[in-house]
C-alpha positions as CSV (number, residue, x, y, z in Angstrom):
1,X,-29.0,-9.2,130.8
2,X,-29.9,-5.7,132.5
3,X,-27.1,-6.1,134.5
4,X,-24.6,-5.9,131.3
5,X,-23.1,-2.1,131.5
6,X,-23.1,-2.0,127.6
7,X,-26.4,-1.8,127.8
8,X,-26.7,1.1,129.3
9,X,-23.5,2.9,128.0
10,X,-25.1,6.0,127.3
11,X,-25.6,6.6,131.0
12,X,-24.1,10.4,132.0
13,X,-23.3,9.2,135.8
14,X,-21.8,5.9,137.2
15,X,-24.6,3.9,139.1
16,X,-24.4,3.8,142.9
17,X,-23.3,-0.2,142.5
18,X,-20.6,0.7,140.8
19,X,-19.4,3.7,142.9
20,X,-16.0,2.8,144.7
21,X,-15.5,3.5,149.0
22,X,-13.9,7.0,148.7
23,X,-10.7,5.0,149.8
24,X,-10.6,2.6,147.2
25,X,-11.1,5.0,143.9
26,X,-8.3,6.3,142.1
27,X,-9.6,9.5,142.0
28,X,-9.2,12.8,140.3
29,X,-5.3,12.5,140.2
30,X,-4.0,12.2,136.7
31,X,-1.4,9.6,135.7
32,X,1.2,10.3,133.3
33,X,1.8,7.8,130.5
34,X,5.2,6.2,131.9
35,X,7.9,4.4,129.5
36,X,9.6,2.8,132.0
37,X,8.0,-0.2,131.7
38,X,10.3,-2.2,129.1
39,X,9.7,-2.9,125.5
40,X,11.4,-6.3,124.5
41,X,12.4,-6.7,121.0
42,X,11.8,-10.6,120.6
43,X,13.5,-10.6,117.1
44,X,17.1,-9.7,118.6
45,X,19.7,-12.6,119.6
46,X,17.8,-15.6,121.8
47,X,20.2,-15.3,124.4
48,X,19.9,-11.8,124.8
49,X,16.2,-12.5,125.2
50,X,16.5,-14.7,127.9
51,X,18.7,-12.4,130.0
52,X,15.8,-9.5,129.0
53,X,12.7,-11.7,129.7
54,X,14.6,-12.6,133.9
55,X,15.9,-9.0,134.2
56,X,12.4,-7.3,133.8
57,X,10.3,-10.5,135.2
58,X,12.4,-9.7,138.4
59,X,12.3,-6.0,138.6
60,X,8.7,-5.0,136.8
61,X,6.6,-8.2,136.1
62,X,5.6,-6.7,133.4
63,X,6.9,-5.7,129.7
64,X,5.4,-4.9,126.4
65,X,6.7,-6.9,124.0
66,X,7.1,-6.3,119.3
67,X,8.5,-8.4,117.0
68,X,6.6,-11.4,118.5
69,X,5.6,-13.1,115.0
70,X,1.9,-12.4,115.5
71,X,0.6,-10.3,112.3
72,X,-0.7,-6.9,112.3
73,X,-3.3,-8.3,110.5
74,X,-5.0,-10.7,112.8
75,X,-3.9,-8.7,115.9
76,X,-6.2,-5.7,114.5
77,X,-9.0,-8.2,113.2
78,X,-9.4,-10.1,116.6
79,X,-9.2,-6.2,118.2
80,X,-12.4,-5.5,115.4
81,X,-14.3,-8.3,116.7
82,X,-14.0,-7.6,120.1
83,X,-15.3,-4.2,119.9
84,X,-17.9,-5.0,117.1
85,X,-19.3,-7.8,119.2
86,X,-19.9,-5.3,122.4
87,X,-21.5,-2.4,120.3
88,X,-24.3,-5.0,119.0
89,X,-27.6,-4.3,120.7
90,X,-28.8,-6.2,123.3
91,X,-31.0,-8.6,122.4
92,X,-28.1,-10.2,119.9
93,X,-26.0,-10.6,122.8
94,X,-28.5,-12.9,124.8
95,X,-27.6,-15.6,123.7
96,X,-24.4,-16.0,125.2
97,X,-25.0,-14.0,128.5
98,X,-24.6,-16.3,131.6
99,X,-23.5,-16.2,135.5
100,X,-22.3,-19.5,135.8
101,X,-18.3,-19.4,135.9
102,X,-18.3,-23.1,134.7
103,X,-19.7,-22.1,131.1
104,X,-17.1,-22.3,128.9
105,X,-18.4,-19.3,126.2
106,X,-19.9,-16.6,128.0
107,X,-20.8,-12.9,128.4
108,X,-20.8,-11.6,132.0
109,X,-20.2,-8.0,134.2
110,X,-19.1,-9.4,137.4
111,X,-17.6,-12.8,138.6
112,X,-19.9,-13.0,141.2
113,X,-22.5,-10.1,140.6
114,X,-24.9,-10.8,143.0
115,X,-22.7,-11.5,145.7
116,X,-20.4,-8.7,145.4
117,X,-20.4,-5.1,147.2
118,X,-19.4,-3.2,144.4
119,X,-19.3,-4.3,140.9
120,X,-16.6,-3.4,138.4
121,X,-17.0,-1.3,135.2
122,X,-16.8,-3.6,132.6
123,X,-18.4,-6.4,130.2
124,X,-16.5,-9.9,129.2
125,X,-16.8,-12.2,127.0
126,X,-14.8,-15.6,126.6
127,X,-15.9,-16.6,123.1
128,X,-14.2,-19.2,120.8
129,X,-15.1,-17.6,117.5
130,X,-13.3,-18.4,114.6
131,X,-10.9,-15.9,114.2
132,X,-10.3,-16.0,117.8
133,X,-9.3,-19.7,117.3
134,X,-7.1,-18.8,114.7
135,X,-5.5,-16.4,117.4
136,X,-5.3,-18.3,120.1
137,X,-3.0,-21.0,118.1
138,X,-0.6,-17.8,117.4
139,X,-0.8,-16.4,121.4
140,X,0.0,-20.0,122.4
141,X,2.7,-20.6,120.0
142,X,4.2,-16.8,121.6
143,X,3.1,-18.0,125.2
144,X,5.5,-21.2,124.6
145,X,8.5,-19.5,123.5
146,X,8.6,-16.9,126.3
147,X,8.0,-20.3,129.2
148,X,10.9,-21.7,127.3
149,X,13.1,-18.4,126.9
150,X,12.4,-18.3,130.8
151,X,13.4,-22.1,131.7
152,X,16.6,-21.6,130.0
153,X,17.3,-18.7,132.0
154,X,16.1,-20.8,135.2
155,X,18.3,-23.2,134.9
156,X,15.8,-25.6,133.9
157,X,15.8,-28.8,131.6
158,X,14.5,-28.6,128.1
159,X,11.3,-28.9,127.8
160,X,10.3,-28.0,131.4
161,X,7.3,-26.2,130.5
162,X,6.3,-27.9,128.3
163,X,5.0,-30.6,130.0
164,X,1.6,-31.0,129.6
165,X,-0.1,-30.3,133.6
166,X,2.2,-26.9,133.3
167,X,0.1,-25.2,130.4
168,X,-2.6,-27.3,129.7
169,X,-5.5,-24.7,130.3
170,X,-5.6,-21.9,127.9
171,X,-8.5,-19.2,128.7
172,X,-9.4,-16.0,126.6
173,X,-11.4,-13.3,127.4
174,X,-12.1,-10.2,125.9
175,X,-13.1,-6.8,128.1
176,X,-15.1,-3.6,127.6
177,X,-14.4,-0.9,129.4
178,X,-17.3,2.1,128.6
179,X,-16.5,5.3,129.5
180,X,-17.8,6.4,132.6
181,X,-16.0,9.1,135.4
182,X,-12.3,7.3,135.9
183,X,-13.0,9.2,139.7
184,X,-15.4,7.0,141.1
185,X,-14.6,3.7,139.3
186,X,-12.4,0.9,137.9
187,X,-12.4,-1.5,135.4
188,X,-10.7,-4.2,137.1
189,X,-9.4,-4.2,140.8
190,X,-5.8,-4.0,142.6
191,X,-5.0,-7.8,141.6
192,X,-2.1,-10.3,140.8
193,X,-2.5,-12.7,138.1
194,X,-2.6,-16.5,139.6
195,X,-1.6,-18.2,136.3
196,X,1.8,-18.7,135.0
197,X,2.1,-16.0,132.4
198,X,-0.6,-13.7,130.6
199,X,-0.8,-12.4,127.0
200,X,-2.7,-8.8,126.6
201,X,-3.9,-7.6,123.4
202,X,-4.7,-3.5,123.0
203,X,-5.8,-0.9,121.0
204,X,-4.5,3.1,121.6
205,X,-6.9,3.3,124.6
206,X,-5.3,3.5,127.7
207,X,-6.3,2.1,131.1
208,X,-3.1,-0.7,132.2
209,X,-1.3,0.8,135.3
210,X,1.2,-1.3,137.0
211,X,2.2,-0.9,141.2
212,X,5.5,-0.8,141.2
213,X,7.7,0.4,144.3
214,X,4.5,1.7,145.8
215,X,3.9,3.9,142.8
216,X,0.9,3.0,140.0
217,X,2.4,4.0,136.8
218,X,0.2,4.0,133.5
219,X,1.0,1.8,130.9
220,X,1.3,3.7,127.5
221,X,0.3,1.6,124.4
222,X,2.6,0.8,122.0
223,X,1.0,-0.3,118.1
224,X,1.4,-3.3,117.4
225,X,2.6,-4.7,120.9
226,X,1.6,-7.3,123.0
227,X,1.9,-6.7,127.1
228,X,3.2,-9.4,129.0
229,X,2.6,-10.3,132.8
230,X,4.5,-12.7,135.0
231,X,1.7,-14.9,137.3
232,X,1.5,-16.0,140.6
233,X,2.1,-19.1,139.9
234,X,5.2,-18.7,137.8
235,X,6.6,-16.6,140.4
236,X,6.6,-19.6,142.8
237,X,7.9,-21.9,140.7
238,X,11.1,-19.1,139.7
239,X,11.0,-19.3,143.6
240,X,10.8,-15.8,143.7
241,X,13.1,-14.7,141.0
242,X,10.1,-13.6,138.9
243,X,7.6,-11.7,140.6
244,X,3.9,-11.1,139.5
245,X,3.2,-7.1,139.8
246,X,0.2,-5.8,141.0
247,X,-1.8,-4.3,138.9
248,X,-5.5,-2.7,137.8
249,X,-7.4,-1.0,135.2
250,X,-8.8,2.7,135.0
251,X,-11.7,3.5,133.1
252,X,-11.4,6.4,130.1
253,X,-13.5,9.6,130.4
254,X,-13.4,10.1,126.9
255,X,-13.1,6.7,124.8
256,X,-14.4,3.2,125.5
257,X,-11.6,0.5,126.2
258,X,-11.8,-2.9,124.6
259,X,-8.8,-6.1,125.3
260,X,-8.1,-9.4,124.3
261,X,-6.4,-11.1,127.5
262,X,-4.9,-15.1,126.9
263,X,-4.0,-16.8,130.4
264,X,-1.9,-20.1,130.2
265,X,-2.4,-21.9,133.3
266,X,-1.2,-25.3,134.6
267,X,-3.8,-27.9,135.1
268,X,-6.4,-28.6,138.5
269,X,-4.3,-31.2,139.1
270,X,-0.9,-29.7,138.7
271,X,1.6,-29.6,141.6
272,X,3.0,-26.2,141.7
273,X,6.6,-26.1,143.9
274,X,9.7,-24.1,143.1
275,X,11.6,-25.6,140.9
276,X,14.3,-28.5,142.2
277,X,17.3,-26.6,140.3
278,X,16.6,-23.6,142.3
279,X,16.7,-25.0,145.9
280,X,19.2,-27.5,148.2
281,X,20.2,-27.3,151.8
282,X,21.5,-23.8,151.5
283,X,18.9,-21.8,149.1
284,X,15.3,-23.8,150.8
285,X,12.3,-23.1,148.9
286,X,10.0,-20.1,149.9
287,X,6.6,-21.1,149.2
288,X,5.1,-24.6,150.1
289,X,3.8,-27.3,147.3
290,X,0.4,-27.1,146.4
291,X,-2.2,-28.5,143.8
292,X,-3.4,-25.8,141.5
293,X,-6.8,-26.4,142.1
294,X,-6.4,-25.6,145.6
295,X,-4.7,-22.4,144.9
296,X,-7.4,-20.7,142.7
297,X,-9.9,-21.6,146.0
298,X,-7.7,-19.3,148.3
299,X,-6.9,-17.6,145.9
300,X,-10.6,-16.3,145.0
301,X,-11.6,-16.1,148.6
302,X,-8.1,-14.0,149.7
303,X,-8.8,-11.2,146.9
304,X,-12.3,-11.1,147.7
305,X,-11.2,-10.4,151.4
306,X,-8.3,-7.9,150.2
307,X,-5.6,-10.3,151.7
308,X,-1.9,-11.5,149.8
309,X,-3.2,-14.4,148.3
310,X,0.8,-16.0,148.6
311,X,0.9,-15.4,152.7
312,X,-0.4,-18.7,153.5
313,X,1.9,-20.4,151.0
314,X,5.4,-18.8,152.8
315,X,7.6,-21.2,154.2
């Protein structure tokens, strides 16, 4: 439990551990809020959507997305929980605190803390509470319509994604992010999602930046918005018309930053291949087929060692 950083949040300095290689912080440069990354208005016309949803998967991997159908309400209450559950003390915390990966509810720093050269600044939780139940239903529901909104545009068959190995593992996990110098540290590291797609719930706290063309830009918040990322995975199966963006988080000198992330990911067992509309004897497919399973090993063990976690995949 000492290891948890919100329990020592009213430290003035970042601890050695957490201290970045002067290479890998992001330093004492300042990154404008940027608004190019598109908004998507998910109550206009459906097939406007799907043209939206490719254009901005190919380009950004990223977008913000409103009018989603998830209420104010519950978006706000789940964001209350989250940040009243990190500000309890300690001791009421124990409970659920646990560095086994295979625990299905549990509060943790690192991935691997003990193994790791530098840890990240940040606690997580993955905690089915009831109110988080109650959102995950609504995130899935969301997470559903944009798979399907992107199979039409694909080319696929009905239904394509919603076949049951495709997005049968749901995981939620919510993140604080104290406030410590944004010089020296991050919250999460340069990273591409592996899963299909991924759901991110925030409050007015900035810390999202997004490599795109070589450039990080910082995500600005938008009330009442949800932030959407395309996965490794479903970039592979798009066969490369979607790509998943790079991305990482930057800690806040002056506020604490609390999110509510949902990953849909296909099953262990899963084969994930670009899709068979997308490929004959004149467009081949640019990645190999692989079980899922197999891809979150290399996957793990490629970031860890800072290499493209697709390379061995290529055709």
């Amino acid at each position: 439990m000492d290891k948890l950083i919100s329990s020592r949040c009213n430290l003035q300095h970042v601890p050695d551990s957490y201290v970045l290689p002067p290479e890998s912080r992001p330093g004492e440069e300042e990154f404008a809020l940027c608004e190019v990354i598109p908004v998507i208005d998910l109550g206009q016309d459906r097939a406007e959507n799907v043209q939206q949803v490719l254009k901005v998967g190919q380009e950004f991997g990223f977008f913000q997305l409103t009018n989603h159908g998830v209420s104010k309400k519950l978006m706000i209450d789940v964001l209350e929980v989250a940040e009243e559950f990190f500000e309890l003390p300690i001791e009421d915390k124990a409970s659920v605190y646990s560095e086994d990966p295979k625990r299905s509810c549990r509060l943790y720093t690192s991935i691997d803390y003990d193994k790791e050269k530098v840890h990240f600044w940040r606690d997580s939780l993955r905690h089915p509470l009831e109110l988080l139940g109650k959102y995950s239903v609504e995130v899935r529901k969301l997470s559903m319509l944009l798979l399907e909104l992107i199979g039409e545009g694909l080319g696929q068959e009905s239904g394509f994604f919603k076949r049951g190995e495709l997005n049968r593992v749901q995981l939620m996990a919510l993140n604080c992010y104290p406030r410590p110098n944004p010089s020296l540290t991050l919250g999460s590291p340069r990273h591409g999602d592996v899963n299909l797609i991924t759901v991110l719930l925030q409050g007015p706290v900035h810390g999202l930046q997004v490599l795109n063309d070589g450039q990080w830009l910082a995500l600005q918040p938008l009330p009442d918005a949800f932030v959407i990322n395309i996965g490794l995975a479903l970039q592979i199966i798009s066969k490369g018309k979607l790509r998943s963006a790079e991305h990482r988080v930057t800690t806040n000198r002056t506020s604490a930053r609390t999110t509510v992330t949902t990953f849909i990911h296909p099953s262990g067992d899963c084969l994930v291949e670009p899709a068979k509309v997308m490929t004959n004897n004149h467009n081949p497919p640019l990645y190999r087929s692989f079980l899922y399973k197999d891809f979150l090993s290399t996957y793990i063990v490629d970031t860890y060692e800072g290499k493209p976690p697709l390379k061995r995949y290529i055709l």
